[in-house]
Structure formats: C-alpha cells, structure tokens
N, C-alpha and C positions, 0 to 999 in steps of 0.2 A: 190260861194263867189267871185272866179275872177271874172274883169272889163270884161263884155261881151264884149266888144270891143277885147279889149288883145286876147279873144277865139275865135274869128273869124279871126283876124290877124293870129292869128298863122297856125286856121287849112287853111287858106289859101297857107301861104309859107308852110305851106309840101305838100300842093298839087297842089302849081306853080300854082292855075285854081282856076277862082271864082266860076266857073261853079260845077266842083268837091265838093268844100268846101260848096256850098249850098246844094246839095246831100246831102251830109255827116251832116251836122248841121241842112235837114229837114228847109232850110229858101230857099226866094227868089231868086235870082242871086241877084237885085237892093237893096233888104235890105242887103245883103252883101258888094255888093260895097258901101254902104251909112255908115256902120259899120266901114270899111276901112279907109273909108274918115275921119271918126270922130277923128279916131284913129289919122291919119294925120293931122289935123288942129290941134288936141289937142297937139302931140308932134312937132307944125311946121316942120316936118320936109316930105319929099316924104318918102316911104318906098318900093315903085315899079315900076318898070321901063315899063312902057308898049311899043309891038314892036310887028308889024305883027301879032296880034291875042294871041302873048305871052307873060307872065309875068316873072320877073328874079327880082329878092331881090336887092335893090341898098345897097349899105356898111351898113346905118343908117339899114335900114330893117333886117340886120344879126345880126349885133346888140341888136336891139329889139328882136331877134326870141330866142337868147340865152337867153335874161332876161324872155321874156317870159317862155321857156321850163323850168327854174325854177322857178317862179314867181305860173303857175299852177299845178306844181309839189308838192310845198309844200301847195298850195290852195287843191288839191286832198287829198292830206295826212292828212291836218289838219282835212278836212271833217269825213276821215274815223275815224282817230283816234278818234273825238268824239263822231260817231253812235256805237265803237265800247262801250263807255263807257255804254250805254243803256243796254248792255247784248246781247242783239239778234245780230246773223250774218244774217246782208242781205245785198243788194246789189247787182249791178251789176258783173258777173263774167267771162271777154273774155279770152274765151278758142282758142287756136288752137291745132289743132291734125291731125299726119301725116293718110293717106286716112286707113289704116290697123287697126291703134288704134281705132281711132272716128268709122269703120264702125262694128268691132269687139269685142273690149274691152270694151268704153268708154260709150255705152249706159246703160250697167249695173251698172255703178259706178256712171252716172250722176243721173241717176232714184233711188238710193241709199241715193245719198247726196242730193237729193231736199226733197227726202220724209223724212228727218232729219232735212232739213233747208229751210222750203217752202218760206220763205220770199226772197232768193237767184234768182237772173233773170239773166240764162245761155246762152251767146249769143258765139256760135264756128264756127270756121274759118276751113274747111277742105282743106286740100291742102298736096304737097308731104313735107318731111321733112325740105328739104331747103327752101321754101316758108314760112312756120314753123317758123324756127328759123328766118328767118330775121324778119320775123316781129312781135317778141317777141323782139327783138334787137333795131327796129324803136318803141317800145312802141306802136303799134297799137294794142296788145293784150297783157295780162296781163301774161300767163303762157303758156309755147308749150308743147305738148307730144310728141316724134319725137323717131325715129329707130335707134337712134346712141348717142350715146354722141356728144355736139355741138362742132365746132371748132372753135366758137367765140370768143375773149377773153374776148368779154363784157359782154358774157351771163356766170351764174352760172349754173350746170349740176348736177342733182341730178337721180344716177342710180334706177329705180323702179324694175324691174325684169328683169329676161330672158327670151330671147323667141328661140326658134329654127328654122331655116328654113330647109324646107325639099325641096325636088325633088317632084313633082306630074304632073300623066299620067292619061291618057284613062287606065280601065278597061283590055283591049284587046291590048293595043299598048305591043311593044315587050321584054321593058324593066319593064315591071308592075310585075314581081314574082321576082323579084331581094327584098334581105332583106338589102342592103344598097348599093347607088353606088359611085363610085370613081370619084372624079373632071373628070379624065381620060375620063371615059366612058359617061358623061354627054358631055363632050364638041363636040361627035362628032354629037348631036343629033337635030337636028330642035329645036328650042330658044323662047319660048314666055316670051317676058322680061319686068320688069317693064321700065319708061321712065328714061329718064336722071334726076338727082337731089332727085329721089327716094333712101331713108333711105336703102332698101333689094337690088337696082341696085347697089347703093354705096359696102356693106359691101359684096355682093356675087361678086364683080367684085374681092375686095379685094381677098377675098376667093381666087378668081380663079392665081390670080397673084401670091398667096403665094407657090401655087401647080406647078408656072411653066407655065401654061396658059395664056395667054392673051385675055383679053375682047373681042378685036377687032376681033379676029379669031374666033369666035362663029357665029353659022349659025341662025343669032338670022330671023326667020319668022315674026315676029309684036313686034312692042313695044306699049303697055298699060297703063294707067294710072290708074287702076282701079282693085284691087284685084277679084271682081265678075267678070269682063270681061277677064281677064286671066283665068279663073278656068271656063268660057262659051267655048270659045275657044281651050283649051285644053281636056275639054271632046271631042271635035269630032276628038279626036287623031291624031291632026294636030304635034302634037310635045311635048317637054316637059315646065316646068318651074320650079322656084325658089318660095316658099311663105311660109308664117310664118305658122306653123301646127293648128296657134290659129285659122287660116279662115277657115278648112279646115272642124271641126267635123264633124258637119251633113252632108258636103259632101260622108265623107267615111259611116258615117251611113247609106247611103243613097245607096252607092254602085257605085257613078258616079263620083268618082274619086278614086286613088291609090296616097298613099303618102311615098314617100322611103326617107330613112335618109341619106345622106350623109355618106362618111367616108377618111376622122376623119369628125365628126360632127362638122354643122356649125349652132354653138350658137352664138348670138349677145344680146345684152340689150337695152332694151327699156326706153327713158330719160326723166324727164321733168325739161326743162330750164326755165329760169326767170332772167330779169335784173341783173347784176352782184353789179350794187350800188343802183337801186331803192328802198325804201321805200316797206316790206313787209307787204300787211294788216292782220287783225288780220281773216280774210274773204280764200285771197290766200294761208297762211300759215294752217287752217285749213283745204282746200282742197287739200293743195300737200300733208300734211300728210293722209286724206281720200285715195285721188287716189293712192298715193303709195302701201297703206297698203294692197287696195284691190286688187289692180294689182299682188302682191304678193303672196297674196292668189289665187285666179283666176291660175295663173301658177303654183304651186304649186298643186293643182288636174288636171293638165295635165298630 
C-alpha cells in the first residue's frame, strides 16, 4: 500500500548503493534511480549527495528516511493486521538462526510448522549469533534464534531451552575414557574453537574466565565457523572442542566421536529475540510460541 517511491528510497539509504537496493528489490539500477528521482522532484527537495561513486543522505534525506521507517512500518502492520482478519496465517516469515540451531534444531520445527501452516513462505538468514541479533535489531529479519540471551537493548529476549555444551574428542585421543573434565584439564589440550561472535565462543570463553582461565592462553589449533567442520576435524584427533551435545547424537551413535561433560557443567540457553517496540504479527507471535514449545520438548528427551 506504501508510495513505491517512498520503498525504494528507503531501501536505498540503508544501503547507501543503488546498485544494492536493486538487488534487494529485484528492479533495475535506472528504474531505481528514476524511482529516486521522482521521489525528489515530487518533494523538491535533493535527498543524496553523490561523490566519487558514493552516496551519503543529505539532512532533507534523513529526514525522510525517519518518516519513511514509520510511514512503512505502519503500511506493514496495517497489511497484516487485515490478512490476519481472514483466519489463515500466511505470509512471509524471515528467520534468522545462529549456524547450531538452523543446522540442528530448526529443520524439525520448521517442517513441523509449514505442514500446519502451508500457506507460510520461510525465508532464514544463517549466520553466527552476533550477525543474528543485529540484524533482528536493523529490522532486516523478523525474529533470531541465537545461543545466548541478547545484549541489545532494543531487542526483547525470550529464553526457549537449555542446552549444554560438552568437551568432544577422537575415539582414541587420550582424554576420551574420562567421565567428565575440568576447565583445568581442558585448557592444557590442542583447541578447535568456534570463531569470534559465535554464541558457544562467547559463553565457553565465559566459562573459562569464571574458572580462573583465560581465553587467550588456550592452545586454540583452528578456528571454525561451522559445527560439522569442527566435529570433521576433531575426529582425526587433532585435538579437542567445545559443542552443544544437541550436534553430536548420531555422531556418538556412530562411534566417531566421544563427548565428555564438563565439571561443574556448562549449561547455557538458547534465545529467540525480536524488536523490543515493533509491531508483533498475529503470523510471528504464532511461531515464537511453535518454536519455543518445541525446542522445549526436543531438549527435554535429551
């Protein structure tokens, strides 16, 4: 129902590039800039400053980007509020989820809630938690799952379950018959770690600092991005790691990996964040109560 002009402006200045914003909106570069344009004669005024191949908002343009941001805010809301009147939940639904949840958790719960609600079109943003949360925060996705409670204070934090991170080795490496081990004895051992801004780097560093340890003094061998390529890598008993036991089942069924429990055990909770004042649809509030409930269950027969 927003002035397409108004929806090109805007996704232009968040993304400084015309080039970008016709990506993202699936149009031309030139019908973009002509969209622009319009926008500009219509309210006489510039709203961009062009310079060396880059764009920057002039005063008038920040301006409009604020009236915009609410302008399509409540043009979104009024939309949904009246499909929701029809009865059916459908819609669009952007997810993000930290790389553990989406590649462990969330395909059971997605396949769960479409075969409940087929009219729903799931589009998820996989990234590490901090990537997550921000851009739950920039509005670029509707709802995060992430491996920590947020630290935003714009975002709201809603705890779904627990999860625990365990130790896991090679089969044969020389710490695998141990029935749980101590910060202590973890720290002196070869480190395959997740990367920096990861939800499990975050909370096991904690961990280790609360024991007296320090991150930095770990003999960390690789950093990962990717719970399958840590638990690749640590089968050839290159060393050890940090992972949530949720990744691990079929591995130990499997026989190709060993997973020891920390002690004291290191429990964390798994979150799902969402704008702290947005507008909640009758579509997202549906699905955070779904994925909660099942995520709860799901841990619960661990």
């Amino acid at each position: 129902m927003a002035d397409r002009r108004l929806q090109v402006f805007y996704t232009v200045a968040r993304q400084l590039s015309f080039t970008k914003a016709a990506e993202q909106l699936f149009m031309t570069q030139p019908a973009v800039t002509f969209q622009v344009k319009q926008l500009e004669e219509h309210l006489n005024a510039r709203l961009f400053e062009r310079s060396r191949g880059r764009i920057t908002l002039t005063s008038t343009g920040q301006l409009v980007l604020e009236y915009a941001e609410r302008i399509l805010g409540l043009s979104a809301e009024m939309d949904k509020r009246v499909s929701e009147l029809t009865g059916a939940i459908s819609g669009p639904l952007l997810l993000g989820a930290s790389t553990t949840i989406a590649e462990f958790i969330l395909p059971r719960v997605l396949g769960e809630f479409k075969a409940r609600h087929p009219q729903v079109q799931t589009y998820m943003t996989v990234g590490n938690s901090e990537l997550i949360e921000n851009q739950v925060a920039d509005h670029t996705i509707d709802l995060g799952l992430i491996e920590s409670p947020s630290q935003l204070p714009s975002l709201h934090t809603e705890v779904c379950c627990d999860d625990e991170l365990v130790m896991i080795c090679a089969p044969g490496y020389k710490l695998a018959g141990l029935k749980s081990v101590t910060p202590q004895q973890f720290a002196g051992e070869p480190y395959v770690s997740r990367e920096s801004g990861s939800g499990t780097r975050q909370f096991s560093d904690n961990y280790f600092r609360q024991a007296g340890i320090a991150p930095e003094d770990f003999n960390i061998v690789m950093e990962l991005g990717s719970p399958e390529a840590i638990k690749g890598v640590v089968e050839t008993g290159i060393g050890v790691a940090i992972i949530s036991r949720s990744t691990v089942a079929k591995d130990l069924k499997l026989g190709s990996l060993v997973a020891i429990p920390l002690a004291p055990r290191l429990m964390r909770t798994l979150s799902l964040v969402s704008p702290r004042e947005k507008f909640r649809s009758r579509l997202l509030s549906t699905f955070a109560e779904f994925a909660t409930r099942k995520m709860r269950e799901m841990a619960s027969r661990k």
